[in-house]
C-alpha positions as CSV (number, residue, x, y, z in Angstrom):
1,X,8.5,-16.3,6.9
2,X,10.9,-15.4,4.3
3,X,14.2,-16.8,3.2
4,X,16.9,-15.0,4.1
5,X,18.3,-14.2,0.5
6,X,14.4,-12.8,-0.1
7,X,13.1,-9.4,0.5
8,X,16.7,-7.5,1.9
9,X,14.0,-4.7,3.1
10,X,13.0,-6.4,6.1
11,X,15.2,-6.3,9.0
12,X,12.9,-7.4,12.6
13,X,9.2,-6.5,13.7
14,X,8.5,-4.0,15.8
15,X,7.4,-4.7,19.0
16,X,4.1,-3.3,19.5
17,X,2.5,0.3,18.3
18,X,3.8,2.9,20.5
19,X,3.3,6.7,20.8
20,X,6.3,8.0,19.1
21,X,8.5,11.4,18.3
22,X,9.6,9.6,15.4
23,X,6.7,9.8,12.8
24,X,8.6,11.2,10.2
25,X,10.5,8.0,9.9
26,X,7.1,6.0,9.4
27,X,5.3,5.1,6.1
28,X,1.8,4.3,6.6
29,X,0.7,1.5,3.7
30,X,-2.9,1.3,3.6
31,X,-4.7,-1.8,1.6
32,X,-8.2,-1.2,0.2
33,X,-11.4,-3.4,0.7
34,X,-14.4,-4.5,1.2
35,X,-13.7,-7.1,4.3
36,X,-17.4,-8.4,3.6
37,X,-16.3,-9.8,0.3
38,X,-12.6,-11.1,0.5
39,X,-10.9,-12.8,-1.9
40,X,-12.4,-10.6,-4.2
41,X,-10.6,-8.3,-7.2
42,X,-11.9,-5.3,-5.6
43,X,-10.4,-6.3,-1.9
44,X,-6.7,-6.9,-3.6
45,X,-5.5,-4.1,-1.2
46,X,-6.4,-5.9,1.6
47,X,-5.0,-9.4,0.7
48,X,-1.4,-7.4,-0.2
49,X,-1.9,-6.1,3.2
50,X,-2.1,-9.8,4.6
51,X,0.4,-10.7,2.7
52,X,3.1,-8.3,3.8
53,X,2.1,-8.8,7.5
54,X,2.5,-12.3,7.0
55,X,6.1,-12.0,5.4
56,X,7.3,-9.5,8.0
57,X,6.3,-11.8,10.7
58,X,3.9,-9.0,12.1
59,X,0.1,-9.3,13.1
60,X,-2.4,-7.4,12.3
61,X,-5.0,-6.3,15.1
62,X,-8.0,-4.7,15.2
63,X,-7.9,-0.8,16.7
64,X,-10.9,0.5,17.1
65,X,-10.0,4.3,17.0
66,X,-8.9,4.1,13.5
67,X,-11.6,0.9,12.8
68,X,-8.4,-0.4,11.3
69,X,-6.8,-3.8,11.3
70,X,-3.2,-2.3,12.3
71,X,0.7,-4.0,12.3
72,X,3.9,-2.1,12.7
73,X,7.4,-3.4,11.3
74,X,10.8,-2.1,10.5
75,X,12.1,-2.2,6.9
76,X,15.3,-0.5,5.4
77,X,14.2,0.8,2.1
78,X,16.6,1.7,-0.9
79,X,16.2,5.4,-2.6
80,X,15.6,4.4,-6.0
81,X,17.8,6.4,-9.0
82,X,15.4,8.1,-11.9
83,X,14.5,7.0,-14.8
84,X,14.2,8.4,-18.3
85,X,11.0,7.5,-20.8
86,X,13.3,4.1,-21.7
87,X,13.3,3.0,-18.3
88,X,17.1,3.8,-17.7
89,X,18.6,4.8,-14.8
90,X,20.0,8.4,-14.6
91,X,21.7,8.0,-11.5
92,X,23.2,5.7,-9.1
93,X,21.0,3.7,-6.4
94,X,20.7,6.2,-3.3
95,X,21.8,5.3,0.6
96,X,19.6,2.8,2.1
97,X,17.0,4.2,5.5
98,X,15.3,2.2,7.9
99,X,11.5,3.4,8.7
100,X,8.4,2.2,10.5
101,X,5.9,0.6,8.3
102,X,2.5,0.8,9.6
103,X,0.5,-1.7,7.8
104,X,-3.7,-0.4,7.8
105,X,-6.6,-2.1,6.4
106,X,-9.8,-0.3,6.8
107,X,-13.0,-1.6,7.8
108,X,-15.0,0.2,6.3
109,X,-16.2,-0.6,3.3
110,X,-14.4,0.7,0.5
111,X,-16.1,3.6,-0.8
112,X,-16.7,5.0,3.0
113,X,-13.1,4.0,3.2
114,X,-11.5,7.8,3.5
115,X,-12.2,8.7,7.2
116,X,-10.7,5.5,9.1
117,X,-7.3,6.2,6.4
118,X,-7.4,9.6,7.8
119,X,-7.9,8.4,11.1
120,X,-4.7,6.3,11.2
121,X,-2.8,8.8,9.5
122,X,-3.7,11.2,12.4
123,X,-2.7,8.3,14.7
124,X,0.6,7.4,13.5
125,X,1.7,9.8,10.9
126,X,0.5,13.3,11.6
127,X,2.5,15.7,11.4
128,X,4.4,13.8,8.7
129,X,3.2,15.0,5.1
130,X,1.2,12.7,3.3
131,X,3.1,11.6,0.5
132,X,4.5,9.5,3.6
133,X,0.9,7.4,2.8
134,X,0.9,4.8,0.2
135,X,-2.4,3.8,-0.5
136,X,-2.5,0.4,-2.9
137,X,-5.7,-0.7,-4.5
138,X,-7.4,-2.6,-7.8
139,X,-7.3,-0.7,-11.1
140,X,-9.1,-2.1,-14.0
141,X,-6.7,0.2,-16.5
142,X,-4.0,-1.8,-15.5
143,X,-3.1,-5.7,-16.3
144,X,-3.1,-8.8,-14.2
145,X,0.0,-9.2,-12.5
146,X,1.3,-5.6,-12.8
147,X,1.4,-2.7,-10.5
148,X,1.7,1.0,-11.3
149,X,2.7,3.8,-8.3
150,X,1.7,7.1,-8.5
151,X,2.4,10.2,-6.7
152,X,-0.8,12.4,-6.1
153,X,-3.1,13.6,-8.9
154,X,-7.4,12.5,-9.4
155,X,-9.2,9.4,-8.1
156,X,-9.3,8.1,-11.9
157,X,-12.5,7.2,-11.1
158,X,-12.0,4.9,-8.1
159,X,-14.1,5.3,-5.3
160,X,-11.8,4.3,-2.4
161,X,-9.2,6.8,-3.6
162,X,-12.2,9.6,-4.2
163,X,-13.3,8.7,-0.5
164,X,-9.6,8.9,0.8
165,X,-8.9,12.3,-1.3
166,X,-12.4,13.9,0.5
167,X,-11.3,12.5,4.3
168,X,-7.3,14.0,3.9
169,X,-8.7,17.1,1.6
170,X,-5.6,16.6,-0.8
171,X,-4.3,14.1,-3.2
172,X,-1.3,14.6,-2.1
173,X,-0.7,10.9,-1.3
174,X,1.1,7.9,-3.1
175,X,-0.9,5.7,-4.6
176,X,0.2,1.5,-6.0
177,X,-2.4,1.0,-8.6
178,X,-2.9,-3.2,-8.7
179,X,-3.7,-4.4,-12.1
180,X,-7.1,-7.1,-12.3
181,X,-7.9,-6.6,-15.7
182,X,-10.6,-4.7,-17.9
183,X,-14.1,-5.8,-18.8
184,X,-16.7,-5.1,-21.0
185,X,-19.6,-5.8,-18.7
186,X,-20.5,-4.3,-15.5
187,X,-17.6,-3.6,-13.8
188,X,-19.3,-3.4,-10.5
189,X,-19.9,-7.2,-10.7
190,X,-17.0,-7.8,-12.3
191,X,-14.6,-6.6,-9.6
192,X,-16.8,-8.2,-6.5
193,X,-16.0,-11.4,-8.2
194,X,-13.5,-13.8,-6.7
195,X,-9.7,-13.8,-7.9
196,X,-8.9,-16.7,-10.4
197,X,-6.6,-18.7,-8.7
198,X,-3.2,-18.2,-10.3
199,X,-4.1,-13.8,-9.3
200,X,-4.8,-14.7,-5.7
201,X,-1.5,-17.0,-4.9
202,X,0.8,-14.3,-6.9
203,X,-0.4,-11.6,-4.9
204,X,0.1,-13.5,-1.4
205,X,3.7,-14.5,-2.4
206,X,7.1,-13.3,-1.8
207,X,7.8,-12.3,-5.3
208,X,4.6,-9.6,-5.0
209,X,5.9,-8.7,-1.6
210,X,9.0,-7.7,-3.4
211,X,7.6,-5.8,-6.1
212,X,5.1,-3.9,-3.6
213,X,8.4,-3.0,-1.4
214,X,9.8,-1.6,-4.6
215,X,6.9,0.4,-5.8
216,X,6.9,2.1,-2.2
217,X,10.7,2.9,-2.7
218,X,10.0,4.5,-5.7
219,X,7.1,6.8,-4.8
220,X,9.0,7.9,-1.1
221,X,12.1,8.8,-3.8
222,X,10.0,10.2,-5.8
223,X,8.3,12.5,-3.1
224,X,11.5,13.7,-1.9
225,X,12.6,14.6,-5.2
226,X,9.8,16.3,-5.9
């Protein structure tokens, strides 16, 4: 579990998934995969998944209507100010909110991924709009270590997001692009290759947690701003 002085987000785990009046208040965070080959750069999403399930105290359980693993936890999430091209803020820090985070890793493998992240958005979102989805996965334009959110626009290229785009038939959706590094051979082999070991602790600890809380902030600001 967390310290107490980590992660100011998290405030108790929900008790169990529950038909609810409420989904407006939810965020459904979905973790790309392939859960054949974990460990892996290209199943990044689904370790952060782990990893956020672990430090909320929730568990994740297999659901075989949305042939997701499935947790649910309460957060309270700060509206983030926005920035200019220098990274400044233009305004001050918003009021903080308390939602439902429904935490989803697919089973299906990732580029089939699309119709089981529908699936669970029709289960716990709908009729929410879908910039309430935050979808995080591996990007080889971006570096180790570093993540990149991103409100709507093309697949870039990645299957999983292609997949996910066809299934919801709109991009509409936040996205938390996970930096594993470029390569100048296949890429195919290159991201079903296991995690050096320094990639695979960070993104399991409480410091990646953090960041990944703050990249969600920062696209559900950015979607009501929008």
């Amino acid at each position: 579990m967390l310290p107490s002085r980590a992660l100011f987000f998290i405030t108790r785990v929900m008790p169990g998934a529950t038909k609810s009046t409420q989904n407006a208040n939810r965020v459904l965070v979905v973790g790309l995969g392939n859960a054949p080959y974990p460990g892996t750069r290209h199943s990044v999403g689904h370790q952060i998944i782990d990893a956020l399930a672990n430090h909320l105290g929730a568990t994740l359980t297999y659901e075989r209507a949305t042939h997701s693993w499935i947790a649910h936890a309460q957060a309270t999430l700060r509206k983030r100010a926005p920035k200019n091209k220098k990274g400044k803020a233009l305004a001050v820090e918003g009021d903080e909110t308390t939602v439902e985070l429904v935490l989803c890793k697919p089973k299906p493998l990732m580029n089939i991924s699309g119709p089981a992240v529908a699936q669970a958005y029709k289960t716990y979102l709908r009729p929410a709009p879908l910039n309430r989805v935050v979808v995080i996965h591996d990007s080889l334009s971006h570096k180790p270590f570093v993540t990149s959110p991103r409100l709507g626009g093309s697949a870039l290229g990645h299957n999983g997001i292609r997949s996910t785009i066809d299934a919801f038939g709109s991009p509409d959706f936040g996205r938390i692009r996970v930096g594993i590094g470029s390569h100048k051979g296949d890429a195919a082999e290159y991201v079903l290759e296991r995690f050096p070991s320094a990639e695979r602790a960070y993104w399991s600890s409480t410091e990646a947690c953090e960041k990944i809380m703050a990249d969600i902030e920062t696209l559900l600001s950015d979607s009501e701003s929008s």
